[in-house]
C-alpha positions as CSV (number, residue, x, y, z in Angstrom):
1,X,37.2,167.7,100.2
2,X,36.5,165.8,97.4
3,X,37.9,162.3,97.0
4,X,39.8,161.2,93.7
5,X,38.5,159.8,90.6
6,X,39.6,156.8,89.2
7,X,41.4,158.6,86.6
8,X,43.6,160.4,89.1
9,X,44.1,157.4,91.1
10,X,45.1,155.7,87.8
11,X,48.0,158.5,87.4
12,X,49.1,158.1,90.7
13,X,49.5,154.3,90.2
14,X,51.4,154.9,87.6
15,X,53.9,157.8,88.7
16,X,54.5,155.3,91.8
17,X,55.0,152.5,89.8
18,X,57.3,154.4,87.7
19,X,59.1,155.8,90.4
20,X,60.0,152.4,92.0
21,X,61.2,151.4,89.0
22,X,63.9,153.7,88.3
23,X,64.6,153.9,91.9
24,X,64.9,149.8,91.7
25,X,67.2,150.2,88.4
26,X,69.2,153.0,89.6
27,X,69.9,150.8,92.7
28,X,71.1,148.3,91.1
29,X,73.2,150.1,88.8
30,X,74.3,152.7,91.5
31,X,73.0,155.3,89.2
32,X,71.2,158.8,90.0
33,X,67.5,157.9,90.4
34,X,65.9,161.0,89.5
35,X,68.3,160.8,86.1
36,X,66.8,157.1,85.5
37,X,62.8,158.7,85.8
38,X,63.4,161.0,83.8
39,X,64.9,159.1,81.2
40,X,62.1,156.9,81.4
41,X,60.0,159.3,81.0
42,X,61.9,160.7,78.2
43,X,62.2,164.3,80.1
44,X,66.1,163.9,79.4
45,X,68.4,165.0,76.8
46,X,71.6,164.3,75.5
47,X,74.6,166.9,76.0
48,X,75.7,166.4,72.9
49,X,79.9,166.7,71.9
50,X,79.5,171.0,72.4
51,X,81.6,173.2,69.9
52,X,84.9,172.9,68.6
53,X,86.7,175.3,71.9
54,X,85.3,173.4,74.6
55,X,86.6,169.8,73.0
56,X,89.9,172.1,72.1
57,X,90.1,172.8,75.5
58,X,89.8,169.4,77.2
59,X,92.4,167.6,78.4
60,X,93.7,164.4,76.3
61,X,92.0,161.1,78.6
62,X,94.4,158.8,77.0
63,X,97.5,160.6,78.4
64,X,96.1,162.1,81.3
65,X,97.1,160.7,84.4
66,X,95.1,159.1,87.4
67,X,94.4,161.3,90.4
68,X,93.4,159.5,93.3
69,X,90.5,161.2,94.7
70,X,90.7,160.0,98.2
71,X,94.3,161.3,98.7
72,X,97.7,159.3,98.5
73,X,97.9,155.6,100.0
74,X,100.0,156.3,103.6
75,X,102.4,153.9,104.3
76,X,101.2,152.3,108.2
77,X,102.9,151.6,110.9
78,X,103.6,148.4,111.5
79,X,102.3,146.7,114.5
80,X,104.9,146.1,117.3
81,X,105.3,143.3,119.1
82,X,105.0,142.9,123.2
83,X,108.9,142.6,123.6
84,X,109.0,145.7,121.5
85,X,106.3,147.5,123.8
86,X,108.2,146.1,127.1
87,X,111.5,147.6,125.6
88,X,109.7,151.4,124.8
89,X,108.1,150.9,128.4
90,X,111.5,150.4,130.3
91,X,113.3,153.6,128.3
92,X,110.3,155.7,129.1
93,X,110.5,154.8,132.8
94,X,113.9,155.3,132.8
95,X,113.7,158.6,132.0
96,X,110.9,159.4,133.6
97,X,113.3,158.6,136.8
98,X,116.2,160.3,135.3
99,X,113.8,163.7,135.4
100,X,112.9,163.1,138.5
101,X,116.4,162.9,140.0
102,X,117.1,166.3,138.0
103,X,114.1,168.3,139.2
104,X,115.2,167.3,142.8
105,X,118.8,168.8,142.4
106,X,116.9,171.7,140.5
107,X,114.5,172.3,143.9
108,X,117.4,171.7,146.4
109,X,118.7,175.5,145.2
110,X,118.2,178.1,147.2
111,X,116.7,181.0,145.8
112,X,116.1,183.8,147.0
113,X,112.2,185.4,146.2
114,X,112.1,188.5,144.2
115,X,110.1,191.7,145.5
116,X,107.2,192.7,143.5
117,X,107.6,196.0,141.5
118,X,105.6,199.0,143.0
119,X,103.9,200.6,140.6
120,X,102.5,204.2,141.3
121,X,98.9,204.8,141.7
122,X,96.9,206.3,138.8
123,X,95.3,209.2,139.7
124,X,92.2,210.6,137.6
125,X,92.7,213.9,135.7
């Protein structure tokens, strides 16, 4: 393998140091990095405004309204306080006792078991 002449290394160097600096840039101006080297590098072009249709068929900015993109603001919950948690605590033991004392009435009826159906044997053909 042959090693690389200065010329090559120069190249290098320089597509490094080029990188780092868009990448640097586009950091700090939370931009696409690849879009910042090659506008450095002038590899970029403008979009230009496009025909008549497509601006025709573009929504008005000025009276187009805002759409959140992370979804409606929910309204929270608001944070109860301990006597509030105490009272919650009481009603749901309460009826937690009150179920109790119902499924004991409900077990205290006799029923009596029901006989499985019979079912015929198949037989093969």
């Amino acid at each position: 393998m042959k090693a690389p002449n200065r010329t090559s290394r120069l190249t290098l160097f320089a597509a490094i140091l080029a990188l780092a600096d868009a990448s640097a840039g586009a950091a700090l101006a939370q931009q696409n990095p690849l879009r910042a080297l090659t506008d450095k590098l002038n590899w970029s072009s403008e979009a230009g405004d496009g025909p008549d249709f497509v601006q025709q068929s573009r929504p008005d900015l000025k009276t187009m309204g805002y759409s959140p993109l992370s979804g409606e603001d929910k309204k929270r919950v608001p944070v109860r306080k301990p006597d509030e948690v105490k009272a919650d605590m009481d009603r749901l033991v309460k009826a937690r006792g009150t179920a109790n004392a119902k499924g004991k009435g409900l077990n205290a009826v006799k029923a009596e078991p029901v006989a499985p159906n019979k079912v015929a044997p198949i037989e093969d053909e």
